[in-house]
C-alpha positions in Angstrom: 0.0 0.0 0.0 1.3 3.6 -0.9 1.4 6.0 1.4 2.1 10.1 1.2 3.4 12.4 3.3 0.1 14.8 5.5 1.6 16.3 7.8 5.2 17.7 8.7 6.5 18.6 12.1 9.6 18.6 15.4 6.8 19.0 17.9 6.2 15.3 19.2 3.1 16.6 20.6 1.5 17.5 17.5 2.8 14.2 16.2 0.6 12.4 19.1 -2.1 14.0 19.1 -2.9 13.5 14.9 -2.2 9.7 15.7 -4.5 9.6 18.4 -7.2 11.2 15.9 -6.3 9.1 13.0 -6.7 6.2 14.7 -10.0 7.2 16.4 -11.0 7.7 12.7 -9.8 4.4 11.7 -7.5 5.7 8.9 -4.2 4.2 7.7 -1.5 6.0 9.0 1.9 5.5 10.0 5.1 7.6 11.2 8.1 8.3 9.2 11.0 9.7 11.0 13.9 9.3 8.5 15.1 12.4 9.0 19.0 12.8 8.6 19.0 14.7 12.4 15.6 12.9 13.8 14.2 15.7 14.5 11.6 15.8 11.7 8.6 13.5 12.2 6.2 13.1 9.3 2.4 11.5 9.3 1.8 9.6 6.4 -1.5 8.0 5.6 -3.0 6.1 2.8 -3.7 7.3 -0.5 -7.1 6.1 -0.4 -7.8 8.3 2.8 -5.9 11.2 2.0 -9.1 13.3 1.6 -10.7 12.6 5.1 -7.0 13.0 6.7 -7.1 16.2 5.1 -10.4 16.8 6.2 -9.3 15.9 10.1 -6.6 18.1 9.9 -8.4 20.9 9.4 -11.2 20.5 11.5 -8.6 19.6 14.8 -6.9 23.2 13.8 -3.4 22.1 12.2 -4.4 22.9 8.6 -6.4 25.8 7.9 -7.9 26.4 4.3 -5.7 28.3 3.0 -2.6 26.3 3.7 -5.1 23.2 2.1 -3.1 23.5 -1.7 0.3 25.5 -0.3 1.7 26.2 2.7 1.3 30.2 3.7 3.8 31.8 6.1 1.8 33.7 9.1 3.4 37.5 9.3 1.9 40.4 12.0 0.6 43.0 9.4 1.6 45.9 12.1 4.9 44.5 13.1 7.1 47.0 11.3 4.9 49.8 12.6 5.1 49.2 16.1 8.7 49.0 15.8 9.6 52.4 14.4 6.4 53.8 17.5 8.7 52.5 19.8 11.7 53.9 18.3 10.3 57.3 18.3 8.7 57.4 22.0 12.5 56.3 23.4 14.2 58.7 21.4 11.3 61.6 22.2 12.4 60.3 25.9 16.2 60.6 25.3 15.5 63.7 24.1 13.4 64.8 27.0 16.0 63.9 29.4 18.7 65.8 27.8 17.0 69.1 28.2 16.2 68.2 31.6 19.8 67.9 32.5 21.0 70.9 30.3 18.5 73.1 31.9 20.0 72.7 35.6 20.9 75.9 36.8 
């Protein structure tokens, strides 16, 4: 029987929790941890169930719908912004604290 690659991960937890499911489910899966390090584990179920493990993995939350075809990398929109905020306020603050000390009389 052939089976493909569904799932890629280093978290073990992750790992045992999809096992649990698939085999709650009753699909055909098995681990594959032929990594050169070992420290990538990979799910791989039957091609004949391929669809519902699909299916499972988005409805337990590791696969949303978007990463269903390919995979999408998860970026904070406002990251860049609230970095150069922060730079301003500390040097408005620098700043303030120089005039403090070069207005001692």
């Amino acid at each position: 029987m052939d089976y493909i690659t569904i799932y890629s991960t280093k978290d073990k937890n992750e790992i045992d929790v999809l096992q649990r499911v698939y085999s709650e489910e009753g699909i055909d899966h098995r681990l594959d941890d032929t990594d050169e390090i070992g420290e990538v584990k990979r799910i791989q179920v039957a091609e004949g169930d391929k669809t519902r493990a699909r299916e499972l993995l988005d409805q337990t939350g590791f696969l949303t719908a978007s990463q269903a075809h390919a995979p999408v990398h998860r970026r904070m929109p406002g990251k860049k912004w609230i970095f150069i905020f922060l730079a301003a306020f500390i040097i408005i603050i620098v700043a303030m604290v120089i005039l403090m000390f070069m207005n001692v009389e």
